[in-house]
C-alpha positions in Angstrom: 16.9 30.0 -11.1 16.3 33.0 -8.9 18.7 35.1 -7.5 20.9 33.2 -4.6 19.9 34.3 -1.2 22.7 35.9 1.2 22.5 34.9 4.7 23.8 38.1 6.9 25.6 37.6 10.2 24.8 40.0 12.9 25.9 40.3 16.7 22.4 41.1 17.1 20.6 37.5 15.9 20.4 34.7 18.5 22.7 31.9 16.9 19.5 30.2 16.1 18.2 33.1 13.9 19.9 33.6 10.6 18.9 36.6 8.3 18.7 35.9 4.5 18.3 38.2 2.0 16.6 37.4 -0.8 15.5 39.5 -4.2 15.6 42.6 -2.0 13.7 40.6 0.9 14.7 39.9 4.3 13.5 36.4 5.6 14.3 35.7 9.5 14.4 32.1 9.6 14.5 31.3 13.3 15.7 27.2 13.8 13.8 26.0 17.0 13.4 22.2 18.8 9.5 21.5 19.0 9.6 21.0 22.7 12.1 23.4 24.2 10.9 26.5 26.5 13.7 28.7 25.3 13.0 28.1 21.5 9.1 29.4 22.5 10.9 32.5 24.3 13.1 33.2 21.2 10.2 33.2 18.2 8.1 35.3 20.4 11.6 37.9 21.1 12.1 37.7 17.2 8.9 38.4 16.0 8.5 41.8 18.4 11.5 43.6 17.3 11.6 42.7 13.8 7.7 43.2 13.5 7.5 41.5 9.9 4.8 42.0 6.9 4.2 38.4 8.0 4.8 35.5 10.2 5.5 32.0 8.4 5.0 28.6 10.3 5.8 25.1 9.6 2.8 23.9 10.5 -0.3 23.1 8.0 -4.1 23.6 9.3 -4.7 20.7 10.8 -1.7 20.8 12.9 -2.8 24.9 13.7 -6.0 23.8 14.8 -4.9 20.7 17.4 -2.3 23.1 18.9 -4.5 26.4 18.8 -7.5 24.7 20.0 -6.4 21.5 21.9 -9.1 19.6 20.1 -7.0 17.3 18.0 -9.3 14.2 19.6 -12.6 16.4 17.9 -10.6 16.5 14.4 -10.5 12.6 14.5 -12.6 10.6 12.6 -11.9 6.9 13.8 -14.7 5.7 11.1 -13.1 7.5 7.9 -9.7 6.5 8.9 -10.7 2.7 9.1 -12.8 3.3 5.9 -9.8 4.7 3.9 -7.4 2.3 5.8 -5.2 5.2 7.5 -4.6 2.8 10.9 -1.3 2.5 10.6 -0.5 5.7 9.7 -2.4 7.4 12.5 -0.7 5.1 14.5 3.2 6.7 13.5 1.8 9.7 14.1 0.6 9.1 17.1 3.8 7.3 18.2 5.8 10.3 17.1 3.2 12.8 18.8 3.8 10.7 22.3 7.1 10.6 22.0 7.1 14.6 21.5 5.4 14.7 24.4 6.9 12.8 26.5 9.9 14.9 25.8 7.5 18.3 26.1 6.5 16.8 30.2 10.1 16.7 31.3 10.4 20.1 30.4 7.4 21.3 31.4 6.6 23.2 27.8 4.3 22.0 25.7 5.3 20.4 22.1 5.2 23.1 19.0 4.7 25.6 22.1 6.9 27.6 20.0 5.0 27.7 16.7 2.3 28.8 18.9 3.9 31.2 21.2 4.8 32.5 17.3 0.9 32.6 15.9 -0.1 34.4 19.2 2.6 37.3 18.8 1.8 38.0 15.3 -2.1 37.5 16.5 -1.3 39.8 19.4 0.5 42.9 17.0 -1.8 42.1 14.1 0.5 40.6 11.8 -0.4 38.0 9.2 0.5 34.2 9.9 1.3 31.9 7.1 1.0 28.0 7.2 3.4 27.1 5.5 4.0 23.4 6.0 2.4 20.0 3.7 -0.7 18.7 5.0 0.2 16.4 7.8 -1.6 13.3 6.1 -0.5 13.8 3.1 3.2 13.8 4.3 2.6 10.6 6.8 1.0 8.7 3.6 3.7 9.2 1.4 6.1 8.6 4.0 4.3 5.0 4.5 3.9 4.9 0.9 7.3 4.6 -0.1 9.3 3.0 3.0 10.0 -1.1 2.2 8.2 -3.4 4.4 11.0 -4.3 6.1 12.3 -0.4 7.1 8.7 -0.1 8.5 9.0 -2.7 10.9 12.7 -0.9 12.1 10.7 2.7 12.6 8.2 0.5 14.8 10.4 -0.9 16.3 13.0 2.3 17.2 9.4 4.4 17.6 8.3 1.7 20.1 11.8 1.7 22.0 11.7 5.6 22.4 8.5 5.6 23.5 9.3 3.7 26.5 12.6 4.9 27.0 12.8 6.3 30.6 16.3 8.5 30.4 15.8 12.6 30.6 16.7 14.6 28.5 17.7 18.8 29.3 17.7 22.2 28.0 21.7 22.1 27.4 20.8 18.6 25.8 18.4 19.8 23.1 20.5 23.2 22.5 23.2 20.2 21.2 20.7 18.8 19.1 20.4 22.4 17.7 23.9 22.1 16.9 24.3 22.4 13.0 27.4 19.5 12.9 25.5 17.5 14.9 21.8 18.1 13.8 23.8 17.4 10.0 25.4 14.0 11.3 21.7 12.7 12.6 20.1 13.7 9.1 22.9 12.2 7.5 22.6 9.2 9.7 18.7 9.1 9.4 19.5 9.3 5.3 21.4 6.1 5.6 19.2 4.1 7.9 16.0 5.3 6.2 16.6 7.4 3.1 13.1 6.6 2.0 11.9 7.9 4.7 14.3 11.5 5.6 13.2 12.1 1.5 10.0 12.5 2.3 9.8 14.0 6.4 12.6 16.5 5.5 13.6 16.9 2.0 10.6 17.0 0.3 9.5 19.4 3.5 12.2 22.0 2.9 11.6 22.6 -0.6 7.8 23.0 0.2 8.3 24.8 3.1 10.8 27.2 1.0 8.5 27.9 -2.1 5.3 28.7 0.7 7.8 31.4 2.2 8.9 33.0 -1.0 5.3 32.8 -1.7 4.3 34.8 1.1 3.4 38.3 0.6 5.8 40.6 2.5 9.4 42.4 2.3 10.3 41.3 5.9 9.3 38.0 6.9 9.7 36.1 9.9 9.8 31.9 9.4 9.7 29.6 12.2 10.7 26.5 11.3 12.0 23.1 13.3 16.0 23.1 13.3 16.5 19.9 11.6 14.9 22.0 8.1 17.1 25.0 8.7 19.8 24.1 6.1 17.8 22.2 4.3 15.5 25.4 3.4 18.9 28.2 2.8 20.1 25.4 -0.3 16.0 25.1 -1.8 15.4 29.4 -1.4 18.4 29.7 -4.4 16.4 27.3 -6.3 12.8 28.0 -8.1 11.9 24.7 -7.2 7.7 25.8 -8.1 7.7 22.6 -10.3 8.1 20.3 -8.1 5.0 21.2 -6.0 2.5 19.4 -7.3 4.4 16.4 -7.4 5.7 16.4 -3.6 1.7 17.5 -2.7 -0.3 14.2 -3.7 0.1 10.7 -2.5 1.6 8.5 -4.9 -0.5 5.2 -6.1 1.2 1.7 -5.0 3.4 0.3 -7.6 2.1 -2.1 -10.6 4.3 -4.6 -8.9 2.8 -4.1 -5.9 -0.3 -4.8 -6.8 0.4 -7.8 -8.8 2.2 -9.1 -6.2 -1.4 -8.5 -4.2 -2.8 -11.1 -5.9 -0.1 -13.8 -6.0 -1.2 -14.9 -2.9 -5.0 -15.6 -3.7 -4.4 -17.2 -7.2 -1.7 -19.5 -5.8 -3.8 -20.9 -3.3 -7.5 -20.8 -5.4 -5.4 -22.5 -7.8 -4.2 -25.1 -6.1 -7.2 -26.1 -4.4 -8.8 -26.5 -7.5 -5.9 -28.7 -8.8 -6.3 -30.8 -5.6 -10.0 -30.8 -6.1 -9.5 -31.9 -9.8 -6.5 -34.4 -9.2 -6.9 -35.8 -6.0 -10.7 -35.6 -5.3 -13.1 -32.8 -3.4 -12.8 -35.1 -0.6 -9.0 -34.2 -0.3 -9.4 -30.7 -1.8 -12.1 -30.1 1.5 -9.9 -30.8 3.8 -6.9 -28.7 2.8 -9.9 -25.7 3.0 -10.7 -26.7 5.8 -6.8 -26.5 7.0 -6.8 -23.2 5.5 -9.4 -21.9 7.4 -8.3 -23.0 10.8 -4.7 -22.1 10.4 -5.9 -18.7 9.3 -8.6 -17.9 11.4 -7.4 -19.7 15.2 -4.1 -17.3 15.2 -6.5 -14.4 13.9 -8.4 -15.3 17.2 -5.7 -15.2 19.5 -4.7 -11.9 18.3 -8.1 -10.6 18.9 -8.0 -12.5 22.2 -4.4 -11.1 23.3 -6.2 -7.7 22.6 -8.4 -8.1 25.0 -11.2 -7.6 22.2 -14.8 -8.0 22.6 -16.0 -11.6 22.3 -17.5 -10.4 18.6 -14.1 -9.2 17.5 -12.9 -12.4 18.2 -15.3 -14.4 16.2 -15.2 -12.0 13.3 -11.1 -12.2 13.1 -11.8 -16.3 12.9 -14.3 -15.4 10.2 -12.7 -12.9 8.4 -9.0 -14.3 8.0 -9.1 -17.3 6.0 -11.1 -15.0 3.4 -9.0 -11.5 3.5 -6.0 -13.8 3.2 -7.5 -14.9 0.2 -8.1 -10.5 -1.1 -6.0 -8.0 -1.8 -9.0 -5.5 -1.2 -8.7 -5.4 2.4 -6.8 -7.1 5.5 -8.3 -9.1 8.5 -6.4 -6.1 10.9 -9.3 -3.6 9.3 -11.9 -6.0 10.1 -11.4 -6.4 13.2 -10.1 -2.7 14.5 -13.5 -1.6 12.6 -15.4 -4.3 14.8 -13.9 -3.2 18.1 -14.3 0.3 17.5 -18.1 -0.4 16.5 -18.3 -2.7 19.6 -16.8 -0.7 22.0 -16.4 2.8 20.4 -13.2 5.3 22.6 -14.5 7.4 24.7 -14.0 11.1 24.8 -11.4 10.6 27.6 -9.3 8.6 25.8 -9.1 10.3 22.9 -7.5 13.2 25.0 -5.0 11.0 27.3 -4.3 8.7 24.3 -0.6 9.9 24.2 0.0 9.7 27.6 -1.6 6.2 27.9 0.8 5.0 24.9 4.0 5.3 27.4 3.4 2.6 29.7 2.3 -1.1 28.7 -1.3 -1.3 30.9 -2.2 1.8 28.7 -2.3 0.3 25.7 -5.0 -2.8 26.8 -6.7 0.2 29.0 -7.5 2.8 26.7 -10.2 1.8 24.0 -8.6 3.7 20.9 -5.4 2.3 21.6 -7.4 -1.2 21.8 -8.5 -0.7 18.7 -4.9 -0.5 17.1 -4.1 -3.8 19.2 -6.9 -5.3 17.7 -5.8 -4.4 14.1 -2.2 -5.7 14.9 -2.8 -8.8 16.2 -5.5 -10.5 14.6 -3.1 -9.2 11.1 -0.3 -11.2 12.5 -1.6 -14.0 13.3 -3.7 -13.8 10.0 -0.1 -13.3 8.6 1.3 -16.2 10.5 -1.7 -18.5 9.4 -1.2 -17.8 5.7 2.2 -19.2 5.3 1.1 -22.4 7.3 -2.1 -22.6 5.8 -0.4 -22.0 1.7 2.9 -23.9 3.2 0.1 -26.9 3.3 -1.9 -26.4 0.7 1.0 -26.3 -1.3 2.9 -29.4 -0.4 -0.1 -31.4 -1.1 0.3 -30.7 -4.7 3.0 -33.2 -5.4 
């Protein structure tokens, strides 16, 4: 364990900055909100009067790159995300990125204007900048990875509900959020809502965030973090928490269970068609396919239709659902977002205005990317839907 760090007060620090000293190094950890004006003002204040060996960020280089170069749309690759069957993560991170913003347009300041009011003030005096934060998809996977089914839906569904929330929000209003009693009792409220979920967006964040800023060449360092990972980051800098690195930095494979659970599914149904088949006659055994089929692929179709997809998408989600339903390997959603993106591939445009376009209701049916999401969502519920009635069947005709 490595010596504990000692946080100095000072008249001189903004109540957002708190000096710590650490093994004869002074770390300025300056606590900011993503979208607030003042926060941008502060990191830029900090990081001219202390001029540090180094500037440290929470942000990794994908994250850099969007904000430095407002080309986040060029950095998306629609056809490796559908091959490696990332939708639905993009998608929370898109939700959370439109939500940001939405919050960023009342205030008129951009979202993470402060991490990049901070890279251009150690650009500007020619210090080093250090990125210091978990690659983006990696945390969003694991995040995905290890929430239950059934928490998932409830982040949609509170994602969803902010999105569209209409209320405004003000500088005084997010210096409260800074508040550490308060910031603490949201964490601790996020912990017991969706502890799967803080562990990985803000525990396993402050210890990696921690270990890059000890790891950061420098005696004086300035680290700009968001202020939810203040405390979080004072407890994990008295810890040498190195081992856990490698661990917090992959994506974890799904569960054995998981996976065998996969495949209950496809064998329970195979199976009992071929009892029916052997029992009750092909005859018999044809027609409960044949239910299987329509009850899979008409509310696939309807899903596709609802999402206003093109005629092909339609056909292929009647096509593809009674047989994904029958695979682990892949979902009738990924069929049919990859058809509609083929079909009728997003335009630069939308790309760029996709996070606007995701607050109102018309956007989502008006911009092609975010068509492509309602064509994966759809078509997998009714897909979804048409399983339990098609296997519900199937099933009942046993005895």
């Amino acid at each position: 364990m490595s010596q504990p760090p000692a946080t100095a007060a000072s008249a001189d620090l903004h109540p957002d900055v708190s000096l710590i000293q650490l093994s004869g190094r002074e770390i300025y950890l300056v606590g900011t909100a993503h979208v607030s004006r003042e926060s941008a003002e502060l990191v830029g204040r900090i990081i001219a009067e202390q001029l540090p060996d180094a500037v440290c960020l929470e942000l990794d280089e994908k994250r850099y790159d969007s904000l430095a170069h407002r080309k986040s749309w060029e950095l998306l690759d629609l056809k490796e995300i559908l091959r490696r069957r990332q939708l639905a993560t993009l998608l929370i991170n898109l939700l959370l990125a439109s939500y940001q913003k939405k919050l960023g347009d009342k205030l008129g300041v951009r979202p993470g204007s402060e991490l990049l009011a901070a890279a251009q003030k150690a650009e500007e005096l020619k210090i080093p900048v250090a990125l210091c934060d978990r690659d983006v998809r990696i945390t969003m996977r694991r995040a995905w990875r290890a929430t239950p089914w059934h928490r998932k839906l409830m982040l949609l569904a509170t994602l969803l509900a902010g999105m569209f929330d209409r209320s405004e929000i003000s500088e005084e209003s997010l210096r409260e959020l800074r508040n550490t009693d308060l910031l603490s009792e949201l964490l601790a409220q996020l912990g017991r809502e969706l502890p799967e979920l803080k562990q990985v967006l803000i525990d396993e964040r402050d210890t990696f965030l921690a270990e890059r800023i000890k790891q950061t060449p420098g005696t004086k360092l300035v680290a700009v973090v968001g202020a939810g990972h203040v405390a979080g980051i004072k407890t994990a800098l008295q810890d040498d928490r190195r081992q856990q690195m490698a661990a917090i930095s992959q994506i974890p494979p799904a569960s054995a269970a998981w996976k065998i659970m996969a495949w209950v599914v496809p064998v329970v149904i195979l199976g009992s068609l071929a009892y029916i088949a052997i029992s009750k006659g092909m005859t018999v055994a044809g027609q409960n396919l044949l239910y299987w089929i329509l009850a899979n692929g008409i509310p696939a179709s309807l899903g596709a239709a609802l999402a206003l997809a093109h005629p092909l998408t339609i056909a292929g989600a009647f096509v593809a659902a009674p047989i994904t339903s029958l695979t682990p390997v892949i979902g009738a959603g990924y069929v049919t977002a990859f058809l509609q993106a083929m079909l009728r591939p997003p335009l630069v445009m939308e790309f760029e205005r996709v996070l606007d376009d995701m607050n109102s209701l018309g956007g989502w049916w008006r911009n092609r990317l975010l068509r492509v999401f309602l064509a994966f969502i759809l078509p997998a519920l009714g897909s979804m839907l048409g399983t339990w009635i098609g296997g519900y069947e199937i099933i009942s005709n046993l005895f």
